[in-house]
N, C-alpha and C positions, 0 to 999 in steps of 0.2 A: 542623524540617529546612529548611534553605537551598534558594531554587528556581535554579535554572541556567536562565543564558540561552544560546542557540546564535544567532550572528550569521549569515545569509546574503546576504553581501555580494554587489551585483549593481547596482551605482551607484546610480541613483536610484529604483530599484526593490527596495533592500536592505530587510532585514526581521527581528526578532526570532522567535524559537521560546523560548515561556517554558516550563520545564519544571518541575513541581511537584504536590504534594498541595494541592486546595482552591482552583485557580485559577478554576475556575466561577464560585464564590461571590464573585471578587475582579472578575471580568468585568467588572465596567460600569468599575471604578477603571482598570485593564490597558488598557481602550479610550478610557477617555474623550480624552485628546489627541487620537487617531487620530478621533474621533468629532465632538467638538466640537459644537455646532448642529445636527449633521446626522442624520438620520433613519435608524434600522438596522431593517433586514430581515431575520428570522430565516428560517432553513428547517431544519424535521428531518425528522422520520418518525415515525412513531406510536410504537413502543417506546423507541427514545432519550429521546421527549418524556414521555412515564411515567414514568421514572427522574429525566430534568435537567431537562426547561424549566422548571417552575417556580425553580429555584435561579436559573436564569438570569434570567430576567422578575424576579424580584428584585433581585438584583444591577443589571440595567439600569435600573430605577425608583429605585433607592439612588441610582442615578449621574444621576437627573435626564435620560434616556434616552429618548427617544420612537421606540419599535418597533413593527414589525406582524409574523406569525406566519403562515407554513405548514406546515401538517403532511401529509406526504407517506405514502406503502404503507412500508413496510419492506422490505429483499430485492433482491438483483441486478436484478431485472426492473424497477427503477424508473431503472435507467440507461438510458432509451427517449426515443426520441422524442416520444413520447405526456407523459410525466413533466417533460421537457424544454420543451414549449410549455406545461403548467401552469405551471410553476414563472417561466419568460419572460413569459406574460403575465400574471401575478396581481404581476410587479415592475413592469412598467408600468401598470397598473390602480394600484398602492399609489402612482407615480409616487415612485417610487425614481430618482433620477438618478448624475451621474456624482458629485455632493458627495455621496453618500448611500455608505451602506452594510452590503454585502449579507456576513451571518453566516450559516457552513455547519456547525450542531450535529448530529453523527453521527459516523459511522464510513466506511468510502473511499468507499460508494457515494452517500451523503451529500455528500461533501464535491467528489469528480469532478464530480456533477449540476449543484451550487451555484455550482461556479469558474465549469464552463462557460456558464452561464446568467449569469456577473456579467459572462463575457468578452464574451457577444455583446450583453446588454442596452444599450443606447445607444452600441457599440461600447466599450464596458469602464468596468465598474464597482469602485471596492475592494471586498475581501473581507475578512474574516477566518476562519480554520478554526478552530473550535474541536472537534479527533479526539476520540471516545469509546472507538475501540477501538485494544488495541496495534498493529493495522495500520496505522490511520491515522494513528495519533502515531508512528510509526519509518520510514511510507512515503509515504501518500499526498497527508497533509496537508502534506509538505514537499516544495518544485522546481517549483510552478506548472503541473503537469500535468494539465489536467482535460477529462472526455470522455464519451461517454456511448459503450453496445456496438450495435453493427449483426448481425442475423443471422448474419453472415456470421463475425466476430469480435469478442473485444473490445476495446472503448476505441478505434475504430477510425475515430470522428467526436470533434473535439476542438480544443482550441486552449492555446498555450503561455499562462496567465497566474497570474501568481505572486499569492499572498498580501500583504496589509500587515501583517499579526500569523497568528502561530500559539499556539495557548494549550492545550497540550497537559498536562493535568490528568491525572496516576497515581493518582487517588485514586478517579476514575473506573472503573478498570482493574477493580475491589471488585467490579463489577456484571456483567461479565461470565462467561456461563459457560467452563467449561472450556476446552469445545471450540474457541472465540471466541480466548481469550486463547494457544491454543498455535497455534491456525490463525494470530495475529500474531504470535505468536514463531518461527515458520517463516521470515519476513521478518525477524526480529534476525539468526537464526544466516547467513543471507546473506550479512551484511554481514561477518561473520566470514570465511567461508567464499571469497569476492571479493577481500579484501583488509587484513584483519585478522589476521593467525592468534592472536596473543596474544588479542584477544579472544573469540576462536573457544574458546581455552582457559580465557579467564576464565568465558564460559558452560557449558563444561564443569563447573568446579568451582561455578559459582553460579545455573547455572540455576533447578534445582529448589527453592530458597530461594526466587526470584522468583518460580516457581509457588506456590509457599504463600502469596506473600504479604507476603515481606520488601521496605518501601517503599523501602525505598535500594537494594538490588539493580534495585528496577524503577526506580527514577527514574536509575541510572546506565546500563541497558542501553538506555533510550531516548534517552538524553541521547549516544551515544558513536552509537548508531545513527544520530542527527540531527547529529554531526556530520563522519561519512562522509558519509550523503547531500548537507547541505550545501558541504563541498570540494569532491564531483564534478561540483555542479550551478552551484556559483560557473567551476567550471574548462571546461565544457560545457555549458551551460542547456538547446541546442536537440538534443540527442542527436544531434549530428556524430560523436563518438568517443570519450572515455570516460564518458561517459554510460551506454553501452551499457551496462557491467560491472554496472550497479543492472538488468539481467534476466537475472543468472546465474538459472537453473532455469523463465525464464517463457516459453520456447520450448515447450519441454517442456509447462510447464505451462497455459499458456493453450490447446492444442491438446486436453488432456484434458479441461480444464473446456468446453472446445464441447463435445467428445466427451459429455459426461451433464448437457450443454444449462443451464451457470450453476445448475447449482440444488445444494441443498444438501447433493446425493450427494459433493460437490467442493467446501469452502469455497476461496476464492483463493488463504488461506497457505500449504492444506495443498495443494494445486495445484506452488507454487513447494517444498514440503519434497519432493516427490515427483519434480519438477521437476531442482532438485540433486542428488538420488542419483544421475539418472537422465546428468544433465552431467556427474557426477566417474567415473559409470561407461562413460560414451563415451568421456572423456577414457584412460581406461585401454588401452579396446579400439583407439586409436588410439596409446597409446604413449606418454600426453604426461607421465602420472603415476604414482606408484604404488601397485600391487593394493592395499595395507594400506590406503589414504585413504579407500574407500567403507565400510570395516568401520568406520571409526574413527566418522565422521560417521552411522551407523547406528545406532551403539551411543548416541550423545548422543541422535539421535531416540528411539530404544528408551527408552532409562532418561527421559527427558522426557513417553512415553506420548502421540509423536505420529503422526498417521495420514504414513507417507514409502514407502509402498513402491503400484504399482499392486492390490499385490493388499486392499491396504486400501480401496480403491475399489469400493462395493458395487453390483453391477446390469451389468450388459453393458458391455462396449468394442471397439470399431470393430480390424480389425486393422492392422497396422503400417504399410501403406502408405496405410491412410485416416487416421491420425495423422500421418503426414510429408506429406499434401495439405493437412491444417487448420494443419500448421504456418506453409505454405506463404500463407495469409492474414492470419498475424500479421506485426504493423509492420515485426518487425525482418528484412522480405525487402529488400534491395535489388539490382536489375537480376535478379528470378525467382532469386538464388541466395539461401538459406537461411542464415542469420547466427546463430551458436551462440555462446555464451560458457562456453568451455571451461578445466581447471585446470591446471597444471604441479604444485601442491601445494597444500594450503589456505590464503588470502590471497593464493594468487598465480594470480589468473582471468585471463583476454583475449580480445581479442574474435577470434572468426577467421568469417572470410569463404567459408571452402573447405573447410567440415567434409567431412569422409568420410561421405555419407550411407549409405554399406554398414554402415559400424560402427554408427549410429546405426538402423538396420532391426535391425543384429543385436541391439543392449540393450533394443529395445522387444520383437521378439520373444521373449526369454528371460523379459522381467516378461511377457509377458500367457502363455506358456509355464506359469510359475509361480502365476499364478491361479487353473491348470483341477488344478494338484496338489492 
């Protein structure tokens, strides 16, 4: 099977996204130009590194590679300050420099931690991402966004820096469990859902093949995902304005993952699937779309077997106006008013500045309403 390349053009900071089965194993070949002489620094986490780093220390050794190795906790909680000055000082201690470079093998939390840390070390280092999980091969290993979470919200310390390579391996995808791989397929149907519709309909008819396991199903719904995200991030890098449209559902959604504290009551994707209902269902109560569109995109969750409604959320929730205060701490506030990315139809999202937060009380009310039935 052919691997596909996604170009993200950005001048002299442009970059490939290789897409394929077996790109691990092909690492050290894939970097070495990018690499040359220079010294690379892995960072993973301890279950990733179970499964890949060996393939990988491999492959780097085949390629005549001289790297050094950290292994980090597993789990949202290592997006910390605390994780953040390991990971920063253990690159100066290796004396990684700015010819050197710093590899982030994992999945988003991974890969956010890694950027951030390559951005501030000698005021910026190259990277490369190499994603583990469908999340972070369709979201976060592409656009150069990386950050670590502050009590308060997430991703809410950080800094704009792009990748040199992305080496997003579907053969990978094997190893994840269920849960894992539909919590990143929450982030495919997004992309549909924003501004796609045909695609929105090809995962209709092909999802659950890609759930099973069909590798060309998954190497094209990652490959069409990376190249939405790359057009809107060549068109907006810095999230001035359509940028935005890549956090349909994470208004929403990053409010409830505070809500039951990052952990893994709430993985992220299903955060954002819960996220989107919850946007296609304001947008209703607001008039923008129509009633049938929340049914339609319910039933793709349903028959997928993925967690998209609040009441799929096990354990207590804050009520609706403590959800619209946490909202109220994520990025996308500017000047105190609260910035939603709402639909007229599916594929067709925007950003609006002046939601009606009565409607948006009333569809939080009615899911947590629906919880205590």
């Amino acid at each position: 099977m052919e691997r596909e390349t996604v170009r993200v053009s950005l001048g002299d900071r442009s970059y490939d996204i290789r897409i394929g089965s077996g790109l691990l194993a092909d690492a050290g070949v894939e970097m070495g130009s990018l690499v040359g002489s220079a010294k690379v620094a892995v960072v993973t986490e301890r279950n990733v590194a179970a499964h890949h780093l060996e393939t990988l220390e491999h492959s780097l050794r085949g390629a005549g590679i001289a790297f050094e190795v950290l292994v980090l906790e597993p789990g949202e909680t290592t997006k910390s300050w605390a994780a953040l000055q390991q990971t920063v000082e253990w690159l100066i201690e290796k004396r990684i420099d700015r010819g050197d470079v710093v590899v982030a093998l994992g999945g988003g939390v991974i890969g956010d931690l890694v950027g951030f840390a390559a951005a501030i070390n000698r005021r910026g280092v190259r990277f490369v991402q190499i994603p583990t999980t469908l999340l972070a091969q369709v979201d976060s290993s592409v656009g150069g966004k990386t950050a670590i979470n502050s009590p308060l919200g997430k991703n809410l310390i950080g800094a704009f820096h792009q990748p040199s390579l992305v080496l997003a391996d579907t053969g990978l995808l094997a190893t994840l469990s269920e849960r894992d791989y539909l919590a990143g397929y929450g982030e495919v149907v997004k992309y549909g859902l924003l501004g796609d519709a045909a695609f929105f309909h090809w995962l209709e008819e092909n999802g659950p093949s890609a759930l099973q396991g069909d590798l060309e199903a998954r190497n094209y719904l990652v490959k069409r995902s990376c190249e939405m995200k790359a057009e809107i991030v060549e068109e907006d890098e810095t999230e001035r304005g359509r940028r935005a449209l890549l956090n349909l559902g994470h208004t929403f959604g990053h409010a409830l993952e505070a809500a039951t504290g990052y952990s893994d009551r709430l993985l992220h994707g299903e955060g954002v699937s819960v996220g989107c209902m919850l946007a296609f269902e304001a947008s209703v109560g607001m008039g923008l779309c129509s009633q049938e569109l929340p049914g339609r995109i319910a039933q793709h969750y349903s028959k997928m077997g993925m967690r998209y409604r609040m009441e799929d959320i096990e354990g207590s929730l804050p009520d609706a106006d403590v959800l619209i205060d946490l909202m109220g701490q994520d990025k996308k506030v500017e000047a105190g008013r609260l910035t939603f990315i709402l639909a007229r139809d599916i594929g067709d999202a925007f950003v609006c500045k002046d939601a009606d937060i009565g409607a948006v009380r009333q569809v939080l009310e009615a899911n947590l309403a629906a919880r205590t039935h």
